[in-house]
Structure formats: C-alpha cells, structure tokens
Steps between C-alpha positions, in 0.01 A plus 500: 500500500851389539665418166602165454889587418481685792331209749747246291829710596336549854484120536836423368665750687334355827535103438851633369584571858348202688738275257775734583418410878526121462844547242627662775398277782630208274813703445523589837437144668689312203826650532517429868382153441758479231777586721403309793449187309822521289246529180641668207178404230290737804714768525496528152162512498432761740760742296284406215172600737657843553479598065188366547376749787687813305280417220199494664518812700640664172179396364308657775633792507462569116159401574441802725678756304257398181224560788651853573560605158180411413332696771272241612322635758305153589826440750576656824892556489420660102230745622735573812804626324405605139274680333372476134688872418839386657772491277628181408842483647320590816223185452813304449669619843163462663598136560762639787258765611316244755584274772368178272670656180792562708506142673484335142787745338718354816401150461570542124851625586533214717423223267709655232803525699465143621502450132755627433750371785361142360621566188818634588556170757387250230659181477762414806594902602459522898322140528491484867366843530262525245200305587528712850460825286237398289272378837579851640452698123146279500427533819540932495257422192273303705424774741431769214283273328279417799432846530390557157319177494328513804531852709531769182340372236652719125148373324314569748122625315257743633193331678185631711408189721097525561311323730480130512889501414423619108771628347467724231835698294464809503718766195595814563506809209851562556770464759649714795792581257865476636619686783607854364845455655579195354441642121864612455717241273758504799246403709363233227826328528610510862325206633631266249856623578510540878327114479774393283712555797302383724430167408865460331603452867299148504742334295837588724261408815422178318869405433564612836263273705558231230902539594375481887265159424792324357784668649713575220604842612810613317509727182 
C-alpha cells in the first residue's frame, strides 16, 4: 500500500496546483479589473495573488521531486522516468524528463519570474503598465496550469479500472529508469537552462503588450 507521506505529498502537490489555478485566474482577472476601474486596493491585490501562485506551484513541485526521490512506484510519471537503481541527481532531473514534469518545471519558471518582476515594480515603478503585465505573466501561468491540472496530470497514480467502473491502484516493482541518453550531468542540466531562456522572454512580451494596452511607447 501507498505510504501515507507519500499519498499526503501526492495530495498537496495536486490541490497545490488547483489553488495555483484560481491565484492565477484572480491575478489574471484582478489586474485587468484594477486597471479598468481606476482601482489601486485590486491591483494590489492581484500582485499580491501572483506570490501567492509562486508559492503554491513551488510547493508542488517539491512535492513531486520527494515522489521521485523516493521512488514511489504507486505513480505513473515516477514509474515512467525513474527507477529504484537510478542515481539520485538523475531522480532529481527526472522531473524535466516528461512532458508533465516538463510542463510543471515551465510553469514553475513562470510563476517565479512573475515574482520576481512584482517585486522589482513594487510600490509606484511603471504604474500604468504593471497591472497589464501581471494579467499577461498570470495569464501565460494560466495556460500551464490547466494542463497540469486537467490534461497532464504530475500525480497522476497507477490504476486498473475493472468492470462495473472499479478502480483498483495498481504498484509496480520498479520503474522504466531514465532514458540512457539523458544520464549525462550536461544533459541533467540542459532543460532547466534552455527553459530559463525560454520563458525569460514572457516578461519583455509582457511589458511590451502592456506598453501597446496603454500606449506609453517611449524608452
């Protein structure tokens, strides 16, 4: 049977995400209502919603890398890309390895650079703009987390579905393992760098269509 840290970190990593959804719908949908109505208290509030969402999917992914490291083979996207003889640095770079490890890495990187472009704009820096950059920094988020909430689930467990609709979970021994070419440390570390680039792009995109919104488009 499953063991309960492991069910309890499955369960916060996955209601994790669903709260990340609605911070960033609020975050999304309160910084445009904030700047169409003039509201200051709601923009403010929608920045806030964006620490909020980093913290959450921070939360879910540390979730799933205690799921990897511990080789827990009662979950689909563990068995998938690990096996209980991988070596650890490659159990910890098993969370890029797959499309719904991959999708939350990205989303991560999102919500930590909105965080960070918050922080930096805190207090009256770029006024006007900012409550168009957060929508678009929360809405980018938005579309990451409804894949990972509701397309490619990271906590996803193994199940044999019988007839009458009965579910049972189902554990495997061990895990396919990692792919072979992806146990090199330069591989290891790719991802995370060549998505670093990536997704840095959403914030100069954000400022962009934020400069378009409320045409202030000098310097």
């Amino acid at each position: 049977p499953i063991s309960p840290l492991s069910a309890f970190a499955a369960d916060v990593g996955s209601f994790s995400l669903l709260l990340a959804f609605v911070a960033a719908l609020f975050s999304m949908g309160g910084a445009v209502a904030g700047a169409l109505l003039a509201r200051a208290d709601i923009v403010s509030a929608a920045r806030r919603a964006s620490y909020a969402l980093f913290a959450l999917v921070t939360a879910s992914a540390i979730c799933l890398e205690f799921l990897l490291l511990k080789s827990d083979m009662h979950f689909t996207y563990v068995a998938s890309y690990t096996n209980k003889d991988l070596h650890i640095i490659y159990k910890f770079a098993a969370l890029w390895a797959g499309q719904a490890g991959s999708l939350l890495l990205w989303l991560w990187m999102v919500a930590l650079f909105g965080a960070v472009v918050q922080y930096q704009n805190r207090g009256d820096r770029n006024r006007a703009l900012m409550p168009w950059v957060t929508a678009v920094l929360s809405g980018t988020a938005m579309f990451f987390l409804t894949l990972v909430c509701f397309v490619e689930d990271p906590f996803a467990r193994f199940v044999l579905t019988g007839d009458l609709g009965v579910v049972t979970p189902v554990t495997l021994q061990d895990g396919n393992g990692l792919n072979p070419l992806l146990q090199h440390p330069a591989m290891a570390i790719h991802p995370p760098i060549l998505y670093t680039g990536y997704v840095g792009f959403v914030v100069p995109f954000a400022f962009a269509i934020a400069s378009l919104v409320t045409r202030q488009l000098g310097d």
